[in-house]
The first five atom37 places (N, CA, C, CB, O) and aatype in JSON, in Angstrom:
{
  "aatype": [20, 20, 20, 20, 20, 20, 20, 20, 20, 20, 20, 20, 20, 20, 20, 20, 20, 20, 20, 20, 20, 20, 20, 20, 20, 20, 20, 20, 20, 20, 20, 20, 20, 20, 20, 20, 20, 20, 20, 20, 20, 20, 20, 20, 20, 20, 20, 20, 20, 20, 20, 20, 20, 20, 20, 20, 20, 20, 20, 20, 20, 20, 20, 20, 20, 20, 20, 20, 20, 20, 20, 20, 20, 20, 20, 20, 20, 20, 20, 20, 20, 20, 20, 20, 20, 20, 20, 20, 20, 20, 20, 20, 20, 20, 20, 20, 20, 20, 20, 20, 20, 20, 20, 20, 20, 20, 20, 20, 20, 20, 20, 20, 20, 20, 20, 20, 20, 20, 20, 20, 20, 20, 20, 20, 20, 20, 20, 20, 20, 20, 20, 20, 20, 20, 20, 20, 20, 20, 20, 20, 20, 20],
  "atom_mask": [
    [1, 1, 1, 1, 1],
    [1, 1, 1, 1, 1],
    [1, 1, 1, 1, 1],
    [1, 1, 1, 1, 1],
    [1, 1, 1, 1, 1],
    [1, 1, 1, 1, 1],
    [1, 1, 1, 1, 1],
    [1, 1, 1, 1, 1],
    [1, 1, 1, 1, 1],
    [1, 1, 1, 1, 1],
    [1, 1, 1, 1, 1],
    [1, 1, 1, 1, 1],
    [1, 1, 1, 1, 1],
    [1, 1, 1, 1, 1],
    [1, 1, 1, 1, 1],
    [1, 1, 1, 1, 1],
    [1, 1, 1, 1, 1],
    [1, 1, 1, 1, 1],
    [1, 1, 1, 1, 1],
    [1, 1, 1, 1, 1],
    [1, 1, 1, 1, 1],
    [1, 1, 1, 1, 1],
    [1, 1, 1, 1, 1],
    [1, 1, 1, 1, 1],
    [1, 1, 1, 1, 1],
    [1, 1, 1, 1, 1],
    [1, 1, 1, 1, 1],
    [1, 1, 1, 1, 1],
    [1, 1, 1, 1, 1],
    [1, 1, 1, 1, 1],
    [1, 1, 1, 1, 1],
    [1, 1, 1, 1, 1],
    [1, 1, 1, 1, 1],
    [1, 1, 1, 1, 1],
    [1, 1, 1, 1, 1],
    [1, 1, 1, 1, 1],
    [1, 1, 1, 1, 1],
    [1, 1, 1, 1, 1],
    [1, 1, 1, 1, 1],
    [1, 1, 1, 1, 1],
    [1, 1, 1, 1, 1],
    [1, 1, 1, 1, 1],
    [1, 1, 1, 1, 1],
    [1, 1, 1, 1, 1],
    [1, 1, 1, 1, 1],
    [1, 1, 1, 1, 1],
    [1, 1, 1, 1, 1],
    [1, 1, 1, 1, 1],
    [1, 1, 1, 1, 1],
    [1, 1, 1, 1, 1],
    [1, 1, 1, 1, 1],
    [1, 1, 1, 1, 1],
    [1, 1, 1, 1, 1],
    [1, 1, 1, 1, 1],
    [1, 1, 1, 1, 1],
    [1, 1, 1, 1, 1],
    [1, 1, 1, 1, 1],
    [1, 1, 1, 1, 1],
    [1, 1, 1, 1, 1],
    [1, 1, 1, 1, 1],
    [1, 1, 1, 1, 1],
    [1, 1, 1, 1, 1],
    [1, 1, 1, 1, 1],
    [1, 1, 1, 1, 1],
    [1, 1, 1, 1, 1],
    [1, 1, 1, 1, 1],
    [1, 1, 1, 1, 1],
    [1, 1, 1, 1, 1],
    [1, 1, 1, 1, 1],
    [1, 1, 1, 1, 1],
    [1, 1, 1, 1, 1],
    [1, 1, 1, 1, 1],
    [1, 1, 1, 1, 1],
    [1, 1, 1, 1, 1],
    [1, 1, 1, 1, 1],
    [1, 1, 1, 1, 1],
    [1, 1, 1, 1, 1],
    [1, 1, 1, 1, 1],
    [1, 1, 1, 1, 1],
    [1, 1, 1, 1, 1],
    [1, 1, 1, 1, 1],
    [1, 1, 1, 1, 1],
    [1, 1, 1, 1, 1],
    [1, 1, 1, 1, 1],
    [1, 1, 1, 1, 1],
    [1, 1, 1, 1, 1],
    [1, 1, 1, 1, 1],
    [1, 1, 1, 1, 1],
    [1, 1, 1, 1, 1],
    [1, 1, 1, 1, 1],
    [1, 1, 1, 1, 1],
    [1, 1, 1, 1, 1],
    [1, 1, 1, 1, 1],
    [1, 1, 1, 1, 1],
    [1, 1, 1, 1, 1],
    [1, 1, 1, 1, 1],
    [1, 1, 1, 1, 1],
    [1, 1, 1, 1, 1],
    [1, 1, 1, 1, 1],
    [1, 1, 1, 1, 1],
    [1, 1, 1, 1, 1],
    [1, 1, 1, 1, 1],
    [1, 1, 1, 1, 1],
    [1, 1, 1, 1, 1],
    [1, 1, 1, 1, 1],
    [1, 1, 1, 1, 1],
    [1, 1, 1, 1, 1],
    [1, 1, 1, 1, 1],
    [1, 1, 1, 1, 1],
    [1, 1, 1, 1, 1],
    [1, 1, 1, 1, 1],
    [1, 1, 1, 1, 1],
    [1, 1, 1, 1, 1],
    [1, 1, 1, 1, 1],
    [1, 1, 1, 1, 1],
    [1, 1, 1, 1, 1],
    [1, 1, 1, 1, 1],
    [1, 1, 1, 1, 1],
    [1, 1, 1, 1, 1],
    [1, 1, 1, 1, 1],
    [1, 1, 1, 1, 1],
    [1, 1, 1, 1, 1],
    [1, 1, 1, 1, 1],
    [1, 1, 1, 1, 1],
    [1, 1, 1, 1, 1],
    [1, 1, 1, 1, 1],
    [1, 1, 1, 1, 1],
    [1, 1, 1, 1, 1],
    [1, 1, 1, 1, 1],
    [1, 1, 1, 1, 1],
    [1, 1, 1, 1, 1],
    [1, 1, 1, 1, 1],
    [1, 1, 1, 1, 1],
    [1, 1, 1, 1, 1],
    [1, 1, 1, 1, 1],
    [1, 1, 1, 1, 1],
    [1, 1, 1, 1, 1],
    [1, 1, 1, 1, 1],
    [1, 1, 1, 1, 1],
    [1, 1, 1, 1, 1],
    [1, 1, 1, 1, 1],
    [1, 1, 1, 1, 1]
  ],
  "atom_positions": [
    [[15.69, 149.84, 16.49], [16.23, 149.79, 15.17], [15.1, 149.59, 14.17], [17.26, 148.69, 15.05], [14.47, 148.53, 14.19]],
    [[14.8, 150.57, 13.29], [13.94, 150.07, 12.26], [14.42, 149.68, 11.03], [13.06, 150.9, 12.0], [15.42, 150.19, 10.52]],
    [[13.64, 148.63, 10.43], [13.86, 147.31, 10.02], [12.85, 147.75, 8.57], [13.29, 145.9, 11.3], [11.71, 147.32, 8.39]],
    [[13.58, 148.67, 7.65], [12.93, 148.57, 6.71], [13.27, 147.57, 5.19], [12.84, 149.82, 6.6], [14.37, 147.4, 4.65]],
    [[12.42, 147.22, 4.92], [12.53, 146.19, 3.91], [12.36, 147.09, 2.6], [11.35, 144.93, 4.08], [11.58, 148.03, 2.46]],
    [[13.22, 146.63, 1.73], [12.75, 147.31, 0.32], [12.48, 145.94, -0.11], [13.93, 148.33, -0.73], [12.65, 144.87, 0.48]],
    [[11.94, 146.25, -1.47], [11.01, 145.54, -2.32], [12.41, 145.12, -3.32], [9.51, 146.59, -3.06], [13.29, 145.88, -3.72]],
    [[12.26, 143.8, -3.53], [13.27, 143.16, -4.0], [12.85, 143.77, -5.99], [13.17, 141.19, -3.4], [11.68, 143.9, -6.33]],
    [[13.96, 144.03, -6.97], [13.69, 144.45, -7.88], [12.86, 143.61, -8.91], [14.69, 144.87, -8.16], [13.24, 142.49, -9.27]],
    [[11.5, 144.3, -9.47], [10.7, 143.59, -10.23], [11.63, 143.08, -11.36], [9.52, 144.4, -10.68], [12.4, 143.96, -11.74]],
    [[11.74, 142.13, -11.87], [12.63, 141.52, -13.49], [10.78, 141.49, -15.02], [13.62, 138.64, -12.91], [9.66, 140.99, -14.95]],
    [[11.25, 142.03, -15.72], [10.16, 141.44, -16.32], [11.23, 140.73, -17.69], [8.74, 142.73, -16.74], [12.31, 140.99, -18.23]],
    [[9.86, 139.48, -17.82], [10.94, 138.73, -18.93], [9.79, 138.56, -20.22], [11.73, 136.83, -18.26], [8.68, 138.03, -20.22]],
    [[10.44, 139.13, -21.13], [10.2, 139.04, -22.86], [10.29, 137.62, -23.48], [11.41, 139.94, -23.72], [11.37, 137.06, -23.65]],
    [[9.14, 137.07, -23.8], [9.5, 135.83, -24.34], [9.61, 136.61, -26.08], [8.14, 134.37, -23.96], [8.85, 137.46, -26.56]],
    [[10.75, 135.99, -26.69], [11.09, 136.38, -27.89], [11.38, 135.69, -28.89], [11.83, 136.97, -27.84], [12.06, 135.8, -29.91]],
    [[10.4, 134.54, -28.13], [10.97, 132.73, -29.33], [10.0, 133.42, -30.96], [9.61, 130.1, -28.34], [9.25, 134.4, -30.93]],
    [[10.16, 133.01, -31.57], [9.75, 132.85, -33.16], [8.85, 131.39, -33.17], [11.35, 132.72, -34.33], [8.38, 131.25, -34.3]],
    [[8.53, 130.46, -32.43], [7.82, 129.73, -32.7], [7.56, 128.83, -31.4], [8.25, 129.22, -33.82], [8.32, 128.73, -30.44]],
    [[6.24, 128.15, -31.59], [5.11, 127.53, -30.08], [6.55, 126.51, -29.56], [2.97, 126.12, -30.7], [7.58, 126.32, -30.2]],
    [[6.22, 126.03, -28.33], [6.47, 124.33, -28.08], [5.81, 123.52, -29.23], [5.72, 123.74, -26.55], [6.44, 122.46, -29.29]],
    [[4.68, 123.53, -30.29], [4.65, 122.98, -30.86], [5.66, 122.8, -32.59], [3.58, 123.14, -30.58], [5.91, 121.86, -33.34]],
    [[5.96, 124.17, -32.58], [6.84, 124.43, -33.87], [6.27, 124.96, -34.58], [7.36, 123.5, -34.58], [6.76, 124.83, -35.7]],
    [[4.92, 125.89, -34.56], [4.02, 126.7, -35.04], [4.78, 128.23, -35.17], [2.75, 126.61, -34.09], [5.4, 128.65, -34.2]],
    [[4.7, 128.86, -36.14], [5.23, 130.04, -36.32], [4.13, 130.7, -35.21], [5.29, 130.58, -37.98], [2.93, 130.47, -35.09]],
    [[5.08, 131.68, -34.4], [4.08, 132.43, -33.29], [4.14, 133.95, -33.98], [4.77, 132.4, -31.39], [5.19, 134.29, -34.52]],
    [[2.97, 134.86, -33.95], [2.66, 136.37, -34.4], [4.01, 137.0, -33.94], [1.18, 137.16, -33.6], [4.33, 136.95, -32.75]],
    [[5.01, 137.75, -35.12], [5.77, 138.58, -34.54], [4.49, 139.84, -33.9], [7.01, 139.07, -35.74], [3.31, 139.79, -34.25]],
    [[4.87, 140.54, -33.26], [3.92, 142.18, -32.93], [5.12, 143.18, -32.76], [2.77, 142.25, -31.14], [6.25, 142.77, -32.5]],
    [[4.88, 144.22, -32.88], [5.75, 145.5, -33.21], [6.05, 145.35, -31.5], [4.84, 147.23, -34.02], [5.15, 145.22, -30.67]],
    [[7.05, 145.38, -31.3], [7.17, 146.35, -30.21], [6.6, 147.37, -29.11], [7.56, 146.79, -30.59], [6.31, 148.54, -29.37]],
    [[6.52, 147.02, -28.34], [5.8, 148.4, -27.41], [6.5, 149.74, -27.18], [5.54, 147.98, -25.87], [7.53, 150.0, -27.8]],
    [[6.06, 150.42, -26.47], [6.91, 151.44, -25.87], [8.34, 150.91, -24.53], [5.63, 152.48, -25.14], [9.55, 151.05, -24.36]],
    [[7.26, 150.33, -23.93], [7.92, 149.51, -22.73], [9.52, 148.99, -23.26], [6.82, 148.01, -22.32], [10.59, 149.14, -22.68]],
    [[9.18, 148.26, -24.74], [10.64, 147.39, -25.29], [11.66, 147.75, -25.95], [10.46, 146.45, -26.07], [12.8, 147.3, -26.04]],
    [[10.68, 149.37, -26.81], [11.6, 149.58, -27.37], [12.62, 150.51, -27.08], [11.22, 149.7, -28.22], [12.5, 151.28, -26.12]],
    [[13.8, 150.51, -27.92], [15.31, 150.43, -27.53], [15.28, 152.37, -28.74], [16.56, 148.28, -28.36], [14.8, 152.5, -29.86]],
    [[15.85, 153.25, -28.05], [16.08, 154.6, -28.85], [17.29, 154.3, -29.22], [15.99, 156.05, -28.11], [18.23, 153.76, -28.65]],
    [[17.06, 154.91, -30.73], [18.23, 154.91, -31.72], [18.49, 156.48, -32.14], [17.87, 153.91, -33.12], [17.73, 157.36, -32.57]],
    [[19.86, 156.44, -31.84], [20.33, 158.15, -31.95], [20.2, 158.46, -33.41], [22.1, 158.56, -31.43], [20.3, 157.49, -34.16]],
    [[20.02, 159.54, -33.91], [20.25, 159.77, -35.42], [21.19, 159.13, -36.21], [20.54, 160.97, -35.63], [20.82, 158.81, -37.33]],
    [[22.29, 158.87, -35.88], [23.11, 158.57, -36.52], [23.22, 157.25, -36.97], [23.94, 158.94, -36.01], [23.95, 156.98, -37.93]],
    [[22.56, 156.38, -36.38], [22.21, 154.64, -36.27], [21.23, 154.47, -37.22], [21.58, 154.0, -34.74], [21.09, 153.31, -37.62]],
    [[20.39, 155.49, -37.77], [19.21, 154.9, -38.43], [19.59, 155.24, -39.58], [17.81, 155.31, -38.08], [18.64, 155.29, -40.36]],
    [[20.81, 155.58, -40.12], [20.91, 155.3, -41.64], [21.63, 154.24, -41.54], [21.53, 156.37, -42.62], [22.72, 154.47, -41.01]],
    [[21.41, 153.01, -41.88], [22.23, 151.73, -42.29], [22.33, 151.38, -44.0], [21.45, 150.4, -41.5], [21.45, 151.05, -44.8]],
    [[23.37, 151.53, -44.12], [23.84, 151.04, -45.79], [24.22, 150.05, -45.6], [24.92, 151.73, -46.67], [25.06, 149.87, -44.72]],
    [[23.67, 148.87, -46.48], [24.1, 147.62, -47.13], [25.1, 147.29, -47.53], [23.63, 147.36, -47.92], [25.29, 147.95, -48.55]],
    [[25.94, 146.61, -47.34], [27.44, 146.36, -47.87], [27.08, 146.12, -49.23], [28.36, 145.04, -47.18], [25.94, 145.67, -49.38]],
    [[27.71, 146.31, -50.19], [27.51, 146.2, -51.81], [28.76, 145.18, -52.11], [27.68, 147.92, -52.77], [29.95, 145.29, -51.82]],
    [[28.01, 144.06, -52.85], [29.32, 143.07, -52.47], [29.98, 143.58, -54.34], [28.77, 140.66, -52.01], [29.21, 143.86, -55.26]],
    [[31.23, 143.58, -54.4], [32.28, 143.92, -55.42], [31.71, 142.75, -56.43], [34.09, 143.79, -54.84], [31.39, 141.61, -56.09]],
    [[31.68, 143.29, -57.73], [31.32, 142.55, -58.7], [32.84, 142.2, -59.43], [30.18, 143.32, -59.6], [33.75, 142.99, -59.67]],
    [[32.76, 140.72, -59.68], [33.95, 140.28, -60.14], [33.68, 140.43, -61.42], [34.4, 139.0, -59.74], [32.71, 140.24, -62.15]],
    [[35.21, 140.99, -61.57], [35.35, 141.24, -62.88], [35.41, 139.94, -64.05], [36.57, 142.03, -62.89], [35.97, 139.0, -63.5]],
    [[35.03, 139.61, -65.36], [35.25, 138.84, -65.99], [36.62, 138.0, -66.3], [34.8, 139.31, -66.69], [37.56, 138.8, -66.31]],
    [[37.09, 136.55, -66.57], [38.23, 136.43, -66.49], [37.94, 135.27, -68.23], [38.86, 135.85, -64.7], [37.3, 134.27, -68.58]],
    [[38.91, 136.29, -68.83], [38.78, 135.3, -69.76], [38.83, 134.17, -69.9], [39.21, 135.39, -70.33], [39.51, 133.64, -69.02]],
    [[38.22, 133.13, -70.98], [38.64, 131.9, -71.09], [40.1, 131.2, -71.19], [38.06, 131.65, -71.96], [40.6, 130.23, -70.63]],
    [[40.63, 132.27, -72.33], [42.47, 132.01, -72.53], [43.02, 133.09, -72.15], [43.14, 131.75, -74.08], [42.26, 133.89, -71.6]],
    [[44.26, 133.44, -72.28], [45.13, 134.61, -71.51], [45.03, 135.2, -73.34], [47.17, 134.07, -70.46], [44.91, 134.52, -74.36]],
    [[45.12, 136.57, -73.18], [45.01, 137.35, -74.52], [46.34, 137.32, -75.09], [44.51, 138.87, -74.38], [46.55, 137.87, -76.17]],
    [[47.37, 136.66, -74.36], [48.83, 136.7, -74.95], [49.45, 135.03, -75.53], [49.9, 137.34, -73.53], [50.61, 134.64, -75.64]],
    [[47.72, 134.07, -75.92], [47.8, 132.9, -76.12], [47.61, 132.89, -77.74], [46.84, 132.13, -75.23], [46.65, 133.57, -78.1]],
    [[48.12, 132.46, -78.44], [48.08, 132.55, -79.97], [47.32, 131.24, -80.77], [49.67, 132.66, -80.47], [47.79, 130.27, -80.17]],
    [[46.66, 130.85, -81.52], [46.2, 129.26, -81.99], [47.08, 128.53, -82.62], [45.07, 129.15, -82.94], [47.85, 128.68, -83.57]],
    [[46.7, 127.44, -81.64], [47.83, 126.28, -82.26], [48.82, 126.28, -81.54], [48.43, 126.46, -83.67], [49.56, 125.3, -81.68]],
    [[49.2, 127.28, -80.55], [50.14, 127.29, -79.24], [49.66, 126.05, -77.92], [49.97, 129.06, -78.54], [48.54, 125.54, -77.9]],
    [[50.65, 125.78, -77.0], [49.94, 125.17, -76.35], [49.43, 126.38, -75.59], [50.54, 124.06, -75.71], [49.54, 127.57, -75.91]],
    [[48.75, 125.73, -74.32], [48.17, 126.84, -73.75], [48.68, 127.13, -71.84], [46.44, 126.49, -74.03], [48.26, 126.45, -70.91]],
    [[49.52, 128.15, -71.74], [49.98, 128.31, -70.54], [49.65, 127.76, -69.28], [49.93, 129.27, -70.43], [50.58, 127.58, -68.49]],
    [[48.64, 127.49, -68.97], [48.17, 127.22, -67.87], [48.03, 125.73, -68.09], [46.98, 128.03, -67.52], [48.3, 125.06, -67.09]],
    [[47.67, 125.05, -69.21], [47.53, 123.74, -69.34], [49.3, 123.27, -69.35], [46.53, 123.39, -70.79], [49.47, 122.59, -68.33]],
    [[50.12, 123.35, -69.85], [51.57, 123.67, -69.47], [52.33, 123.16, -68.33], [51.65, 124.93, -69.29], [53.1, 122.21, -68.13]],
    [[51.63, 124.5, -67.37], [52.03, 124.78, -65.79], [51.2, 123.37, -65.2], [51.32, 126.62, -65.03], [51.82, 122.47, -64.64]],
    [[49.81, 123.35, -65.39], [49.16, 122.13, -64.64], [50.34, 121.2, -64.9], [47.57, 121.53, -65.25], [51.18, 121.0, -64.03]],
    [[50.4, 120.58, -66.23], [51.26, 119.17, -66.46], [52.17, 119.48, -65.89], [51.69, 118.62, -67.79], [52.34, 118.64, -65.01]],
    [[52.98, 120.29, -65.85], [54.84, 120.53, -65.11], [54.25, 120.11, -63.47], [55.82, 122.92, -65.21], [54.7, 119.11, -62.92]],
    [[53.32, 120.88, -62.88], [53.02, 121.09, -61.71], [53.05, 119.34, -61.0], [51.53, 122.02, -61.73], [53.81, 118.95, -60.11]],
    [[52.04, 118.55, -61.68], [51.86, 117.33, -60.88], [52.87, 116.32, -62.12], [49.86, 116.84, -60.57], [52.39, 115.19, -62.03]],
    [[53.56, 116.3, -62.78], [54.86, 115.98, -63.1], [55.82, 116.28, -62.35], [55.16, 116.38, -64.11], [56.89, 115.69, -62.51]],
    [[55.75, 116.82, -61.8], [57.17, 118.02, -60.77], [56.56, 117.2, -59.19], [56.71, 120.82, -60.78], [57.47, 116.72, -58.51]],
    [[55.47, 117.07, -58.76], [55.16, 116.04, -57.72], [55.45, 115.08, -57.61], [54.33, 115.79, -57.54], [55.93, 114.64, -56.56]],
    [[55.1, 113.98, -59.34], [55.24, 112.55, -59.0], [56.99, 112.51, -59.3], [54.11, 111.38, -60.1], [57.15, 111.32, -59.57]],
    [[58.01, 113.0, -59.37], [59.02, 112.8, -59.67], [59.53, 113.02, -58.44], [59.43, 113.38, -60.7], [60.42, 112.27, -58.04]],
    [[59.06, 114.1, -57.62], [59.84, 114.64, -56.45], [59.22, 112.94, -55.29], [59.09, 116.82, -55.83], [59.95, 112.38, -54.48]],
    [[57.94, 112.57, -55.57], [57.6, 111.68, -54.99], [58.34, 109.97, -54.93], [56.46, 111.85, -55.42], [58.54, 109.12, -54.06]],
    [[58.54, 110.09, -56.25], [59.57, 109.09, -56.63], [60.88, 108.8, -56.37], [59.66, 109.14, -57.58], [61.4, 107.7, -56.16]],
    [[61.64, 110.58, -56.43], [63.1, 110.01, -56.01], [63.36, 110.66, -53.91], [64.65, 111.06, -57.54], [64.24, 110.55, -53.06]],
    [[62.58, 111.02, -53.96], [62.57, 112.17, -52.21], [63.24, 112.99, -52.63], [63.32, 111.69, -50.52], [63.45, 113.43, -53.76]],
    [[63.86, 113.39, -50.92], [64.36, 114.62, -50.79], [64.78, 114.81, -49.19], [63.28, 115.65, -51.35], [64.48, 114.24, -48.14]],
    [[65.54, 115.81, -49.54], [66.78, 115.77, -48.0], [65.5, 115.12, -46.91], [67.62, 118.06, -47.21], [65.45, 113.94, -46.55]],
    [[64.7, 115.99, -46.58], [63.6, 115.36, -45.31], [62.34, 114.9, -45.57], [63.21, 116.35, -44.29], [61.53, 114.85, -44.65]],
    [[61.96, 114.44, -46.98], [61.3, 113.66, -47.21], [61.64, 112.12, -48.04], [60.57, 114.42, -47.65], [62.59, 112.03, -48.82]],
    [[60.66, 110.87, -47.71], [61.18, 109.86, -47.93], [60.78, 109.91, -49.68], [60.65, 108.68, -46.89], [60.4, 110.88, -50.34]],
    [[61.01, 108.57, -50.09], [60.38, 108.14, -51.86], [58.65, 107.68, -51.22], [61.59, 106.13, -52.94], [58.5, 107.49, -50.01]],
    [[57.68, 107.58, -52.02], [56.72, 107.36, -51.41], [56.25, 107.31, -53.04], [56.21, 108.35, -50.15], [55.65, 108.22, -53.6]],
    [[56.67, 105.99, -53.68], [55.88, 105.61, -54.58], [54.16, 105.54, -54.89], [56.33, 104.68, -54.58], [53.48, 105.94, -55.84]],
    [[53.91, 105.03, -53.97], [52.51, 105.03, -54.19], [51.85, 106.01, -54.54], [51.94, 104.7, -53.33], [50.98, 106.03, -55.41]],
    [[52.45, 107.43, -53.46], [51.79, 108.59, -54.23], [52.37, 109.29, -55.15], [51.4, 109.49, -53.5], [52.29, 110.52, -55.17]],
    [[53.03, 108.61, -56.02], [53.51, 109.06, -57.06], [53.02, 108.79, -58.04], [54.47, 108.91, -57.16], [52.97, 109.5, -59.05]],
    [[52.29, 106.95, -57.82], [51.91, 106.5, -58.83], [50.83, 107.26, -59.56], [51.63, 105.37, -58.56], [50.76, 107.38, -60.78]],
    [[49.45, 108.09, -58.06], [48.39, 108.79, -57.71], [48.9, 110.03, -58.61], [48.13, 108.98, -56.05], [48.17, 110.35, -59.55]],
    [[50.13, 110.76, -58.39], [50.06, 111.38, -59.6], [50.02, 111.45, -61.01], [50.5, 111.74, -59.52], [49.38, 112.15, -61.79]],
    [[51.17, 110.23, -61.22], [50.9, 109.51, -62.54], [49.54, 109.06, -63.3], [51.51, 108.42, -62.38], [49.47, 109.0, -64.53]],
    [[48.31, 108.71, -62.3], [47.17, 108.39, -62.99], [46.94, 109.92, -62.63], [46.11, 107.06, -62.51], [47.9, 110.27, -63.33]],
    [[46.6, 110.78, -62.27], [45.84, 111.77, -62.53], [46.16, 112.04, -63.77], [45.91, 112.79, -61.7], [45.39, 111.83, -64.71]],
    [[47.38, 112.55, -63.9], [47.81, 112.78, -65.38], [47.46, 112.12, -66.56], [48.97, 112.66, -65.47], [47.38, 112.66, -67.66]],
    [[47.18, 110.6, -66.24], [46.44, 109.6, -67.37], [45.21, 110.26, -67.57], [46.12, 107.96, -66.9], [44.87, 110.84, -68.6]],
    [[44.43, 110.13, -66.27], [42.85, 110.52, -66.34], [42.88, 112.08, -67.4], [42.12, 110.87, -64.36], [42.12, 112.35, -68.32]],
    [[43.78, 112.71, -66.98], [44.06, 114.09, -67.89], [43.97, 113.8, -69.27], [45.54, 114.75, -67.7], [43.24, 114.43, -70.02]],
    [[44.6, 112.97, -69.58], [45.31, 112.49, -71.03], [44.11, 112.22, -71.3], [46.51, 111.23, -71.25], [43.53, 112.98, -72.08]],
    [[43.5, 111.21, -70.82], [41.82, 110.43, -71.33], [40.5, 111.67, -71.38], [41.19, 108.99, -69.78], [39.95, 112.08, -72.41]],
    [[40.34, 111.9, -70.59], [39.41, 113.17, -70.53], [39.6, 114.15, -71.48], [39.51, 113.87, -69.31], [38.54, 114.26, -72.08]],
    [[40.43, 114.93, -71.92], [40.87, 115.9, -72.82], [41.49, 115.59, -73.97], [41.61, 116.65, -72.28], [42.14, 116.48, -74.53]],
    [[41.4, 114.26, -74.55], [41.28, 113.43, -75.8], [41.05, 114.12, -77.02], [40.25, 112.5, -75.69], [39.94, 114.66, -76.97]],
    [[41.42, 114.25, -77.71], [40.79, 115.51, -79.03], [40.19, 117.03, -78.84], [39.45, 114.87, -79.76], [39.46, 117.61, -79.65]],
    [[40.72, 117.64, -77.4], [40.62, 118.69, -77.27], [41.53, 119.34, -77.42], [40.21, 118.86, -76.53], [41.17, 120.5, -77.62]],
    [[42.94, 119.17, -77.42], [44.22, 119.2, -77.04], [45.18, 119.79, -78.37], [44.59, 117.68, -76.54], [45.51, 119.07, -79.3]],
    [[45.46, 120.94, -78.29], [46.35, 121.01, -79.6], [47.3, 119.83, -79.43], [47.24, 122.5, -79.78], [47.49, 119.09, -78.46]],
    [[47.99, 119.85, -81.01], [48.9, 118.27, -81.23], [50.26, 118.86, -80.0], [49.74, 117.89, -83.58], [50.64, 118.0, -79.2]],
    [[50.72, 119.86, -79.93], [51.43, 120.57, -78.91], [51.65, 119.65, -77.54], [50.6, 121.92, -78.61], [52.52, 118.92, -77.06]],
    [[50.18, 120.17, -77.16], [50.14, 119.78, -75.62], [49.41, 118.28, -75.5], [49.21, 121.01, -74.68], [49.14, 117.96, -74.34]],
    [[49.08, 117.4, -76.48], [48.59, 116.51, -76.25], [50.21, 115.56, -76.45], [47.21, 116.35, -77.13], [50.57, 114.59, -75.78]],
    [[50.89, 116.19, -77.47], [52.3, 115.02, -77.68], [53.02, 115.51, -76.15], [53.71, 115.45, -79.52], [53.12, 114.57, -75.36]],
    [[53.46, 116.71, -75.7], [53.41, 117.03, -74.32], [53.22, 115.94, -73.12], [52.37, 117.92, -74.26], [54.06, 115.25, -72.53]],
    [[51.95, 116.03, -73.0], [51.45, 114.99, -72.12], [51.63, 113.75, -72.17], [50.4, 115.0, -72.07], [52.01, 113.04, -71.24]],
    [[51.33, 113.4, -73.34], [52.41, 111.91, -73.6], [53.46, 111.4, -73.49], [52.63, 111.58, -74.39], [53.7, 110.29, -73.0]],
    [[54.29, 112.27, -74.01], [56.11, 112.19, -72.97], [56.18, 112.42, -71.93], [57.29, 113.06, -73.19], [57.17, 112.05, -71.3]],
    [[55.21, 113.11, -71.37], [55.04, 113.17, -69.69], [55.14, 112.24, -69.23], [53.97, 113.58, -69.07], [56.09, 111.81, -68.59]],
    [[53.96, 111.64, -69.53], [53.59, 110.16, -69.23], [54.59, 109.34, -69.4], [52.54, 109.64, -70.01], [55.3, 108.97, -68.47]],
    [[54.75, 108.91, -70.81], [55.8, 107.89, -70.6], [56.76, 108.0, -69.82], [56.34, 107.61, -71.53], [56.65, 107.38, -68.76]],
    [[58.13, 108.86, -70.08], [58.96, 109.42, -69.06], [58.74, 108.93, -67.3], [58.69, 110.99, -69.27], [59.44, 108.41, -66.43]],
    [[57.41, 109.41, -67.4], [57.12, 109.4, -65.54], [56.78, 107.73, -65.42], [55.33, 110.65, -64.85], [57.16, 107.18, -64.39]],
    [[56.0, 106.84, -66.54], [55.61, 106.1, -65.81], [56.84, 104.83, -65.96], [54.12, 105.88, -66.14], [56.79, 103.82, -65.26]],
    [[57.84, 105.06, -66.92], [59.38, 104.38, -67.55], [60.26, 104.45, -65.86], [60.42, 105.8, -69.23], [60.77, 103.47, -65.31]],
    [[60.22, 105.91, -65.29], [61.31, 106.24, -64.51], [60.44, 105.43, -62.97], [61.72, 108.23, -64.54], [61.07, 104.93, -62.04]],
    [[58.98, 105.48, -63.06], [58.37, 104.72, -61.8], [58.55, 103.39, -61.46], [57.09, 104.76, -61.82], [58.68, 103.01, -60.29]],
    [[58.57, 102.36, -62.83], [59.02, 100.92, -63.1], [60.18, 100.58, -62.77], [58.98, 100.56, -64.32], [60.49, 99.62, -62.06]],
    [[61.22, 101.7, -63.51], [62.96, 101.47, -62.66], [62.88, 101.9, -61.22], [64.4, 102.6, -63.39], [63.69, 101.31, -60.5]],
    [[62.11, 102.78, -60.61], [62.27, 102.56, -59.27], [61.77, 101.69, -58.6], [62.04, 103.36, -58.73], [62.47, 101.26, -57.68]],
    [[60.48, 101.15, -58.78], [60.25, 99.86, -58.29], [61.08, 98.58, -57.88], [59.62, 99.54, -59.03], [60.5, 97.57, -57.47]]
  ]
}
């Protein structure tokens, strides 16, 4: 019986680190023949994704008039008014959970304080009956 041996397959290994054991940037070098990888025609045009330029968004909505309040300032107050109330009285599967109601109630303060003489008389008397209202109806639930 002959007993031929083949030659177990050579591996060669590419070291391809970017920098020493010490943390020294190591020489990239081009490629050899040996490494490099053929690219069919069709692979070597690569286009850049072009990222979409956002369009401008105005400061106010163009359907806001002066001296109006202003829609979105509006919706905010209804929005976390419409929280601390729902927080205050519950609901079929949620409990009352004052505390975070109260959390809405001061945001709305901090609102009130921060935006102090910015505020048409509109949305600043607005916010104030907010307030009171919410923080009158939080005391009777207590």
């Amino acid at each position: 019986m002959d007993e031929t041996r083949s030659e177990p397959p050579k591996i060669k290994v590419v070291d391809r680190r970017k920098f020493s054991a010490e943390g020294d940037p190591l020489e990239t070098d081009v490629p050899n023949a040996e490494t490099a990888v053929p690219v069919s025609p069709a692979e070597d045009v690569v286009s850049e994704p072009v990222a979409p330029t956002p369009e401008p968004v105005p400061a106010t909505p163009a359907t806001e008039h002066p001296g109006q309040p202003s829609r979105m300032f509006l919706e905010l107050v209804t929005m976390l008014a419409g929280q601390a109330e729902l927080l205050l009285v519950g609901a079929d599967d949620l409990p009352a959970q004052p505390a975070e109601a109260q959390r809405m109630i001061n945001y709305l303060g901090v609102l009130e304080e921060k935006t102090a003489g910015n505020l048409s008389d509109d949305e600043a008397e607005l916010l104030s009956s907010v307030l009171y209202q919410l923080r009158t109806f939080f005391l009777q639930r207590k």
